[in-house]
C-alpha positions in Angstrom: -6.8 9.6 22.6 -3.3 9.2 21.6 -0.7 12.1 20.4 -0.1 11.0 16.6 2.3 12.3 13.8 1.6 11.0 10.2 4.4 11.4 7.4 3.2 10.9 3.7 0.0 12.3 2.6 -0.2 11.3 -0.7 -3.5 8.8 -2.3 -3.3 6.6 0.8 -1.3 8.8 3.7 -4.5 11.8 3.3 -7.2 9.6 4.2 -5.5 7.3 6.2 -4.6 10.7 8.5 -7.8 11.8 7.9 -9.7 9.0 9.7 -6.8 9.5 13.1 -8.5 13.0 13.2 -11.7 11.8 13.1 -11.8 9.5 15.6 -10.3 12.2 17.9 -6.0 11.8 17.6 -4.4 14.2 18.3 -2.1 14.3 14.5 0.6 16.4 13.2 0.9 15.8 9.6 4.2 15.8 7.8 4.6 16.1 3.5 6.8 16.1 1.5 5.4 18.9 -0.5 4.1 21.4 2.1 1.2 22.6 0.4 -0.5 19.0 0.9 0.0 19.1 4.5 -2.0 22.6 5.1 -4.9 21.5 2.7 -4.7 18.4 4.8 -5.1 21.1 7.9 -7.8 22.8 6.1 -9.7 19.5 6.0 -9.1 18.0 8.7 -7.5 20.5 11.5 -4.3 19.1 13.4 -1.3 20.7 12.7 1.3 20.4 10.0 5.3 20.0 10.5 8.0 21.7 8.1 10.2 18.1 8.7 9.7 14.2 10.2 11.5 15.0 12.8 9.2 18.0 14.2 6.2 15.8 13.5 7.9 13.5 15.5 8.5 15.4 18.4 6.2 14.2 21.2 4.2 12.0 19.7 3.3 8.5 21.1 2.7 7.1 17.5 4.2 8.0 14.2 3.1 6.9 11.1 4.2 6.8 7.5 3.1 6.0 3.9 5.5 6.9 1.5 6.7 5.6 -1.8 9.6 3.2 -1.6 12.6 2.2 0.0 14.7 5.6 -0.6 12.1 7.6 0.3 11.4 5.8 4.2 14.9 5.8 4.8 14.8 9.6 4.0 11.7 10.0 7.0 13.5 7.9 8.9 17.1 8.0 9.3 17.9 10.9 6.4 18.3 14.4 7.3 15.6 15.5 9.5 14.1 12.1 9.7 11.9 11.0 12.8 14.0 8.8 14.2 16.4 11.0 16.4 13.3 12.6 17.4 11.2 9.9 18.8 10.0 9.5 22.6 11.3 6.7 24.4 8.5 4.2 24.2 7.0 5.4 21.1 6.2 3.0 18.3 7.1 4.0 14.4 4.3 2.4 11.9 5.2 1.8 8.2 2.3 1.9 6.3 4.9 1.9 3.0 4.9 -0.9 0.7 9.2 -1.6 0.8 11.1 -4.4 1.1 11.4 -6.8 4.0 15.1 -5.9 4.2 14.4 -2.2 5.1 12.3 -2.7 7.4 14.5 -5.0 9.3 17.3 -2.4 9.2 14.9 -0.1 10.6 13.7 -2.3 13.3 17.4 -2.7 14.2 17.8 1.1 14.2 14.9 1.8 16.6 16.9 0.9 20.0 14.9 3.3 22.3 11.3 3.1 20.3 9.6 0.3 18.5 9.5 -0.2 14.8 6.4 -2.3 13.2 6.2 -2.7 9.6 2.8 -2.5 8.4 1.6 -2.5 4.4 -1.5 -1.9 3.5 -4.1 -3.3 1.5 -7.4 -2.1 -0.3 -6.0 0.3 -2.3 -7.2 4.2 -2.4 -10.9 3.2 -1.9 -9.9 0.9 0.9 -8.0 4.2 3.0 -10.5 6.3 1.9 -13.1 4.3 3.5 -11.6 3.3 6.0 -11.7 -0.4 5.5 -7.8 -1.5 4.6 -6.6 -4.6 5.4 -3.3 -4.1 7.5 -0.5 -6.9 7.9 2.1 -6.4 10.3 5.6 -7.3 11.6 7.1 -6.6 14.9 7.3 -6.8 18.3 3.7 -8.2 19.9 3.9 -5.7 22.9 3.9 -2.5 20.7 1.6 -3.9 18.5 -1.0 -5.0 21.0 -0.8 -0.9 21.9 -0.9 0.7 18.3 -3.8 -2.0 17.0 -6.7 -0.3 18.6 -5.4 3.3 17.0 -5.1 1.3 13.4 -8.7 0.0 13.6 -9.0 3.9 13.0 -8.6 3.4 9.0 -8.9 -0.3 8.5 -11.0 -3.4 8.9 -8.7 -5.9 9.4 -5.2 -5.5 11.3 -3.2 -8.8 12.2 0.3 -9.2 13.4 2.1 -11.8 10.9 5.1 -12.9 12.9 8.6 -10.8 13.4 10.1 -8.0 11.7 9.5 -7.9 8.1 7.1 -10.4 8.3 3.9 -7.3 7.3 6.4 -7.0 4.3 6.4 -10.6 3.4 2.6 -10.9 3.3 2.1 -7.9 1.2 4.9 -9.5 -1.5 2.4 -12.4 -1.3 -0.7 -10.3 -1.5 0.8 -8.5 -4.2 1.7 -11.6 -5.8 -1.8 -13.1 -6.1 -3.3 -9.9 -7.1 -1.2 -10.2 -10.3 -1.7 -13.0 -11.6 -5.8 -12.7 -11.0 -5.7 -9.7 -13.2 -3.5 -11.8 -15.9 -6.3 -14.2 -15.4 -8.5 -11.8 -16.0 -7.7 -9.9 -18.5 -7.0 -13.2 -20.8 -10.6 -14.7 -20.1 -12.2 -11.4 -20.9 -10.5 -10.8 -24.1 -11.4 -14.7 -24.9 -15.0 -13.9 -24.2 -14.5 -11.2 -26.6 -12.9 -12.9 -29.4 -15.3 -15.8 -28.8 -18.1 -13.2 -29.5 -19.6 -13.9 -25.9 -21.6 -11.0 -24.3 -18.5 -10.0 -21.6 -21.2 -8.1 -19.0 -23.4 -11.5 -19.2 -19.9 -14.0 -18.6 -18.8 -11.9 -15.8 -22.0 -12.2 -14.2 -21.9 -16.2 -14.4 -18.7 -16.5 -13.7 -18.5 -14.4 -10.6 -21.1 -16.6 -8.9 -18.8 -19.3 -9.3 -15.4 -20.9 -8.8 -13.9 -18.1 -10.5 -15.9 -15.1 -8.3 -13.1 -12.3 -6.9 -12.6 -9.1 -5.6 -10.6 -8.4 -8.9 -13.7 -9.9 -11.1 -16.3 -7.5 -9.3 -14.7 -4.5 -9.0 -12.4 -4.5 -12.2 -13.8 -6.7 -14.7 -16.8 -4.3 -15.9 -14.3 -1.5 -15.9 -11.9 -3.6 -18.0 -14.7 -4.6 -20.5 -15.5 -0.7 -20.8 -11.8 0.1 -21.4 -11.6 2.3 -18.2 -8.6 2.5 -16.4 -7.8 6.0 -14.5 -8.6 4.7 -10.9 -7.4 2.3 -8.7 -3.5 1.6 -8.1 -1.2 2.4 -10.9 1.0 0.2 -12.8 4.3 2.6 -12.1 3.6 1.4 -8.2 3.0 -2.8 -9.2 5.8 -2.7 -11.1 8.1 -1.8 -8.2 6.0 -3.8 -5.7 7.1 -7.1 -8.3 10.5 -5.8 -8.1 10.3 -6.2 -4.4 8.8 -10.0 -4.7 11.3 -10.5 -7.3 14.1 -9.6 -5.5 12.8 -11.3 -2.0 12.3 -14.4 -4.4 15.7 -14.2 -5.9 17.2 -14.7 -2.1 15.2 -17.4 -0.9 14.6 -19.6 -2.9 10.8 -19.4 -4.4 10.1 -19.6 -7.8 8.1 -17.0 -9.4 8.0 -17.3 -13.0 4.6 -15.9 -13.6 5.4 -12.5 -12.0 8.3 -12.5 -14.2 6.5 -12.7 -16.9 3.6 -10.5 -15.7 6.1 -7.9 -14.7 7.0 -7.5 -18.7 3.6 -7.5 -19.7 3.3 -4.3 -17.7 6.3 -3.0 -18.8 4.9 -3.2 -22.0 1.8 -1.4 -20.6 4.4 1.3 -19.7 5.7 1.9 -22.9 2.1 2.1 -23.9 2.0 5.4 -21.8 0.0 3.3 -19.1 2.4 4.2 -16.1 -0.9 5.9 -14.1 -3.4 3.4 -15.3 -4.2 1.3 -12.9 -3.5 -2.6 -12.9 -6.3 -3.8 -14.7 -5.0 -2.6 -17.5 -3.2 -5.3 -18.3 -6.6 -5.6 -21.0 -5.3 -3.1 -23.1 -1.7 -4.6 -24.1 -4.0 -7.8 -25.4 -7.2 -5.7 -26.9 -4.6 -3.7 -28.9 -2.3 -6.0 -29.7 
């Protein structure tokens, strides 16, 4: 079993930990905010570190799930951040959903270790079940040696190409995610208006052409007005910034996020910040 430190336990990082220990790892657990890392103890046993770079310390694998940009570079390379503090050989896992951009500076900045950027998929359900879908940019030798210690929390783990290249695919994940929920939220406010029964169309539909993850495990929710689970609007709307952005330097054209990225910045101002994605139903119901 391999000598693990895990830096972020917030909705995704606690589970995700979680699964390392159950499968045997050894895992030192790193948070921000220390009282999550001892309940994570008293869950899980391990050990918890007052800073990255004592999680660090040792350890063959490090991982991290944090919340943007700023806050990776602060595990990383800020003050007390892992990197000084990682083993020669040892590979550094991003779970966080940033930009392509950080993570190649990161890569750059890992001269003695290796550096594999590695978003997730599946949302809070998906880590707590161990069953996220992981896509990955690196180096194929390190990855080839942290894949078997992934398969710990996920179903699905595939190396995309070079650094930055896991970042890339989640900006496309991301991006189709978005505009299914649009999708979905204008065809179930339709049924609505067109005084369909909404239960009875999403069953039709969903054995059809029109059949999605989104559909099955959002539209009933959507149709009941329910939307305190699931991955929160505050968290899209800076994963579209990051598509945006990527999109703005290369080239593609995305004027549908664009325009989905107001709609939930109306949802924002609606007080929706922690709702989750779906409800992009209530800017049209209430409208």
């Amino acid at each position: 079993m391999a000598r693990c430190a895990f830096l972020g336990l917030g909705g995704m990082g606690f589970p995700m930990a979680g699964h390392l220990a159950a499968k045997g790892h050894d895992v030192v657990v790193y948070n921000r905010t220390a009282a999550k890392s001892e309940a994570w103890v008293g869950q899980h046993g391990g050990r918890a570190a007052p800073t990255p770079a004592r999680a660090a310390e040792g350890a063959e694998f490090v991982f991290a799930c944090v919340g943007n940009d700023d806050d990776l570079r602060s595990v990383t390379t800020g003050a007390e951040g892992a990197f000084p503090a990682m083993a020669e050989g040892a590979v550094f896992v991003d779970h966080t959903t940033a930009s392509a951009e950080a993570a190649r500076e990161l890569y750059a900045a890992a001269e003695t270790f290796d550096f594999i950027d590695a978003p997730v998929s599946g949302g809070q359900a998906g880590a707590e079940n161990g069953a996220l879908t992981v896509m990955c940019g690196g180096d194929a030798a390190p990855y080839a040696r942290v894949e078997p210690v992934i398969a710990a929390f996920a179903k699905s783990c595939r190396l995309m190409g070079a650094s930055g290249a896991g970042q890339l695919t989640k900006m496309v994940n991301q991006i189709c995610i978005a505009g299914l929920l649009q999708g979905l939220a204008e065809g179930m406010n339709f049924s609505a208006k067109a005084g369909l029964d909404g239960a009875a169309v999403l069953d039709v539909i969903s054995k059809g052409a029109a059949g999605s993850w989104q559909l099955e495990n959002r539209g009933a929710t959507m149709l009941q007005d329910q939307f305190d689970f699931g991955f929160a609007v505050d968290w899209m709307r800076k994963d579209l910034g990051i598509c945006l952005a990527e999109a703005n330097a290369n080239g593609a054209q995305l004027p549908l996020k664009a325009m989905i990225d107001q709609y939930y910045k109306e949802v924002q101002a609606m007080g929706g910040g922690r709702w989750d994605t779906s409800s992009l139903m209530r800017r049209l119901t209430r409208a």
